[in-house]
Phi, psi and omega in degrees: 000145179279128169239009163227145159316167150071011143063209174339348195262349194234335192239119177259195200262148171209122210276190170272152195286128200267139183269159185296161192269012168298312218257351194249348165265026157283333172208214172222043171293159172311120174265028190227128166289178186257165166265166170264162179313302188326299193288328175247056168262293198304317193284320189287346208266009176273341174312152211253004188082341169023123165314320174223117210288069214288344184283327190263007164282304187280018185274136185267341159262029165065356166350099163324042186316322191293307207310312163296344151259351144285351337133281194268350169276316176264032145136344180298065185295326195277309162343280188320324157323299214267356163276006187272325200278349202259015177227312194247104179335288235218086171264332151333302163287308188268017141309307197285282200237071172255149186272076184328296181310349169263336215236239189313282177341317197277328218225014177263136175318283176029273196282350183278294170280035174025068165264326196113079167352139164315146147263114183257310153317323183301314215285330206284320162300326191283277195349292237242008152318290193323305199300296173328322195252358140274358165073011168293321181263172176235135130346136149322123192212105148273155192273277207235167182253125178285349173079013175229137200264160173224169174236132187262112179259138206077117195270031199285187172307321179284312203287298167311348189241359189274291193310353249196304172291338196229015139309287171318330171289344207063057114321101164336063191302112173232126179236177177206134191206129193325321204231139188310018162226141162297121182154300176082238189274009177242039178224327198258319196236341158282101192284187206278329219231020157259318187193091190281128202315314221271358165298282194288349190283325195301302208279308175311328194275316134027262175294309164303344168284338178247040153101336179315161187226111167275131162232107199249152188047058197216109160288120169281123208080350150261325209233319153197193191247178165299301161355274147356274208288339193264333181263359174257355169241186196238343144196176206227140185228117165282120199217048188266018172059186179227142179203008169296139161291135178272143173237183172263159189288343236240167185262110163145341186310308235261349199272158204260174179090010180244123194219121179311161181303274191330295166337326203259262192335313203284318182282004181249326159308283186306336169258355158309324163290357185068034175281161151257117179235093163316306202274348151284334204267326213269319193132311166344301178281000209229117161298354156348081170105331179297150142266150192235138179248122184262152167226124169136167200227054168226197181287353160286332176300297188277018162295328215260338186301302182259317150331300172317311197290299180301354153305338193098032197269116189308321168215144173203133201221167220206087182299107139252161178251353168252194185242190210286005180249020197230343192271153199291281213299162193295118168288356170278328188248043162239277197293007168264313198298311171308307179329324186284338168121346129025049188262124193272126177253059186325179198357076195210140170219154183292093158295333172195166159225149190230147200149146208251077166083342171202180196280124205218332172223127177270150176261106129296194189195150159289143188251161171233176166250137217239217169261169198285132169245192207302337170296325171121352194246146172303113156296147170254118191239153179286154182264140176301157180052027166240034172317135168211166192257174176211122167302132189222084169274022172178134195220097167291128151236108160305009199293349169114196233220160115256182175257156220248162192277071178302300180337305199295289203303328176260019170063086157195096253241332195249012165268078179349125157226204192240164208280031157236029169100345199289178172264141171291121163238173171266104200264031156298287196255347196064012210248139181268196189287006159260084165018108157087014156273097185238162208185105196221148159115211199263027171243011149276323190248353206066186205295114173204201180307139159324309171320299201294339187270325196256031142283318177273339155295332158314297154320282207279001150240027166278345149260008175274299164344289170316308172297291194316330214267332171323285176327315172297276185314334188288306184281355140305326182286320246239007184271000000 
């Protein structure tokens, strides 16, 4: 067992053992093994302790990272459990898929002075399995019930972790959601060999035992309205993400067989569940033999990358238009995806698609990189004449998120948003322009990390909290 700190002068880095990329594109299991106690005793005791912990600066839930990895180096695994859960709901999952390597990892002293990062995820997935297989972790168990409810739409990464937070408060917890497993995009848009469903399955069967209430398949605006929900809670939290696909513009976009990212991930998710998806079964959906083209460089792209391969796809290559130190997405899952076979067509963007009723060619063109503009990121302009083609019989575009016309879809014509679509909240208080009406996660910041959605739920439902005990006491006074 490890009993000091620090390391890192004697102990180099070392993750859990990755299956071969032969072997891991047969199917869409977790391509990363576990650590053993050993292994991640020995990995944690490299922290270096930092005066200022630069990895939980970067965290976007603030996670106590040195403390939990002093914690599991000396052996206090259970310790190590509940100081993990105290920032974070669902550490199980962003052990799995937070791109560490942009956010702690990246920013651990470590890795700044080219020692070799803490593996911080790894160690963060060991916790709180282990914690699971020791009977450590619990259900919400609130200390008293408050008498008052609240209702959550969406069951996403934000709605699970809002249910969970005001559960634990003693609230009455009701969420509701279209589709029929608990989970949103991290059951639907995430693939099995990133995250395997039963992960996510764990933590719902979880949140019900300790009293949360799912209503699945209950449509906001169908089954009932916003209106409804306000008058049947006391209060209401929207955490219904964002997932219309932006598409492109170009002469040819109207021709079939061009299918936004979300459209694609899901119907290769539903049938890992052993669902019937015609247009997977018809053929439509299933890269099996196609070449395939993706267009976008962030982690949704290389969800649709590494799903294509693993479908069987006779070639699959991946348009981006700036180049590769530049792309948004995790670069541990760009070296995963080549590995898998992958070929990436840095600074390259899509000028047409071409084809007799359906798709058959993309036109790209080269991008070059211009100068910075106030953000700090490089413009891209095409180099002339330097058009080239791709064989394409199935073309993703992977392009980033909008929110879907919420106002319209749950009929509530005075819930305000912003002129990119997401809803105006008060950012302050989280509550949007209807009274007792709150809104947190990406239909709020817009398209972003899973981390950022249970962070902001969280905020936002310690103010809901904050309202409701408001509400409570006025109607004590007004008795």
């Amino acid at each position: 067992m490890a009993e000091k700190m620090m390391q890192f002068v004697t102990i180099g880095q070392n993750y859990p053992d990755k299956r071969t990329a032969e072997e891991r594109k047969q199917d869409f299991n977790e391509i990363y093994a576990r650590f053993t106690i050993e292994k991640a005793q020995e990995q944690a005791s490299r922290c270096e302790q930092c005066g200022i912990p630069y990895c939980s600066v970067a965290c976007p839930v603030s996670n106590n990272i040195p403390d939990w990895l002093r914690l599991v180096a000396a052996g206090r695994l259970e310790d190590a459990y509940h100081v993990s859960q105290e920032t974070n709901s669902l550490p199980e999952i962003c052990g799995r898929i937070c791109p560490q390597d942009r956010l702690c990892e990246g920013l651990c002293v470590l890795e700044q002075s080219e020692h070799d990062a803490v593996t911080i995820g790894s160690i963060e997935k060991f916790i709180t399995d282990n914690a699971f297989e020791q009977g450590w972790v619990k259900g919400p168990q609130p200390l008293r019930e408050l008498g008052q409810s609240v209702g959550i739409i969406g069951a996403g990464p934000a709605g699970i972790a809002a249910a969970d937070r005001l559960r634990r408060k003693g609230y009455e917890v009701h969420v509701y959601d279209r589709h029929d497993r608990v989970g949103g995009l991290l059951v639907y848009g995430i693939p099995g060999f990133k995250l395997e469903k039963d992960v996510v399955a764990r933590r719902h069967k979880l949140l019900e035992e300790g009293g949360v209430q799912f209503h699945l398949n209950f449509e906001i605006g169908r089954d009932a309205s916003l209106k409804d929900l306000r008058e049947k809670h006391d209060a209401v939290m929207i955490c219904v993400g964002v997932y219309a696909g932006r598409k492109l513009d170009v002469p040819g976009s109207d021709l079939e067989n061009i299918f936004p990212a979300m459209y694609f991930l899901t119907a290769s998710n539903r049938k890992s569940f052993g669902d019937k998806v015609e247009e997977f079964d018809d053929g439509t959906l299933n890269a099996e033999g196609k070449n395939v083209v993706v267009i976008g460089g962030g982690d949704t792209a290389m969800d649709c990358v590494r799903t294509s391969i693993r479908q069987g796809a006779k070639s699959v290559k991946c348009l981006y238009r700036r180049d590769r130190t530049n792309m948004p997405g995790s670069q541990n899952e760009v070296r995963n995806a080549e590995g898998e076979g992958v070929d990436f067509e840095w600074l390259s963007a899509p000028k047409s698609f071409k084809g007799l009723g359906k798709v058959q060619k993309v036109e790209a063109v080269s991008m070059h990189l211009g100068v910075a503009d106030g953000s700090g990121r490089q413009s891209v302009k095409e180099i002339e004449g330097s058009e080239f083609e791709l064989d394409a019989d199935m073309v993703i575009e992977a392009l980033g998120f909008e929110p879907e016309d919420v106002p319209t879809l749950f009929g509530e014509p005075d819930l305000a948003v912003t002129r990119w679509g997401t809803l105006d909240v008060n950012k302050k208080t989280w509550m949007t322009s209807i009274d007792g009406v709150f809104a947190a996660g990406d239909i709020e910041r817009g398209a972003s990390l899973v981390v950022n959605c249970i962070n902001d739920a969280r905020e936002a439902s310690d103010q809901v909290h904050k309202y409701l005990r408001a509400q409570a006491r006025a109607g004590v006074a007004a008795e």
